[in-house]
N, C-alpha and C positions, 0 to 999 in steps of 0.2 A: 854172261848168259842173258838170254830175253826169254822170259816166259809169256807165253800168248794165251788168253782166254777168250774163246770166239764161241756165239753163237746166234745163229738163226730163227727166226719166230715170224709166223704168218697166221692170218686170222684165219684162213682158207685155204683151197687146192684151187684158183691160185687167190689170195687174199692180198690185204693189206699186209707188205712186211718189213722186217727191221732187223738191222743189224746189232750186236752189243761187241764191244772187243774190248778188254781189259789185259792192259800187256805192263807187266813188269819188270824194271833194267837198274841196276847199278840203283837199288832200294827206292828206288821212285815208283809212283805207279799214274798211268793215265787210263782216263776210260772215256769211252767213245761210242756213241748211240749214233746209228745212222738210219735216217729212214729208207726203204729200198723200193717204193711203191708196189705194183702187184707182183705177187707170183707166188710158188708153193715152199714148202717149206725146206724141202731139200733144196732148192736153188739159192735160197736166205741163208743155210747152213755152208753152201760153197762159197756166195756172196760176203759173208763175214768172214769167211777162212783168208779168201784174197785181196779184200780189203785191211784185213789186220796185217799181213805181207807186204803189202805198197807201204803204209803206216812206216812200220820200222825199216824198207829198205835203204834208208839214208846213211840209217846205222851200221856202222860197222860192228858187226858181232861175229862169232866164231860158235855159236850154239844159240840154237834155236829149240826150244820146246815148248813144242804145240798141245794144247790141251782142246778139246773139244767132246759134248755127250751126244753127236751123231755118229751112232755108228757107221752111217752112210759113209759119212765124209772122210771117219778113220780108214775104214778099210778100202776105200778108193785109194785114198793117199800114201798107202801101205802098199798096194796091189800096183797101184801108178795103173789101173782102168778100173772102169766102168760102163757097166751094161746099157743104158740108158744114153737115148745119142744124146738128147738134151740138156746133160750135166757134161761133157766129154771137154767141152773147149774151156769150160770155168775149171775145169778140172788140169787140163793141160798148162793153164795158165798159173795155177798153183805151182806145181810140177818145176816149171819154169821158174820160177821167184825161188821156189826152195835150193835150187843149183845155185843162191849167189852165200848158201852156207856150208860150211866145209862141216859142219854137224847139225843134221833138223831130225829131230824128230819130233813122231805124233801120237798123242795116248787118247785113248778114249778114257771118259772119267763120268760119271755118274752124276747126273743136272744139279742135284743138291753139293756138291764140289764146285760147279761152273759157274764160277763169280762174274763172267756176261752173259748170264740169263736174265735177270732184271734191265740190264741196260739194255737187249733186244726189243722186250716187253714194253718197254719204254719207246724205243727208238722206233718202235708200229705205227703211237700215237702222235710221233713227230711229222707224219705224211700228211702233206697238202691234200686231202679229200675233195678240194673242192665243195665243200659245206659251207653252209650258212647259217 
């Protein structure tokens, strides 16, 4: 089993943002800050959902559980749509990656639970700003 811990973080609508994903396999654990330059925070919350997907598709595994505290992202990924055309293809693209496990599921879990909320928070300040 792979336990996935994803989430999204933006300074703004659309800001600087960043992914965190903390995925745990066979008692190891890695984690993973990615910066995602601009955009809002539901897009940061799909953005680390299918990044943490690419991450372990090398793996072979048989159970996938997905944790995340968007509710956005849970109940798209439940519902398999979303109202909003803007998230529809990061969405589909998830959707996709999930079909290569013969068990995925995904829980919504409360931010204080979501051990890649620090690494998001992190992974903002990783972005090339272009500052001086």
């Amino acid at each position: 089993m792979v336990e996935l811990y994803t989430d999204g973080a933006s300074t703004g609508d659309p800001g600087w943002a960043g992914a965190g994903i903390f995925i745990k396999r066979d008692g190891k654990v890695e984690r993973h800050k990615i910066p995602l330059g601009l955009c809002d925070t539901h897009e940061a919350e799909f953005l680390a959902v299918l990044k943490a997907l690419e991450l372990v598709q090398a793996h072979q595994s048989e159970l996938i559980s997905l944790r995340s505290d968007s509710q956005t992202v849970v109940h798209a990924i439940e519902k398999e749509y979303i109202h909003k055309e803007k998230y529809k293809l990061l969405l589909q693209q998830i959707l996709e990656l999930a079909k290569d496990y013969p068990l995925f599921f995904v829980k919504w879990i409360p931010r204080k639970e979501n051990r890649a909320d620090g690494l998001a928070r992190e992974a903002i300040r990783m972005n090339d700003r272009g500052e001086k």
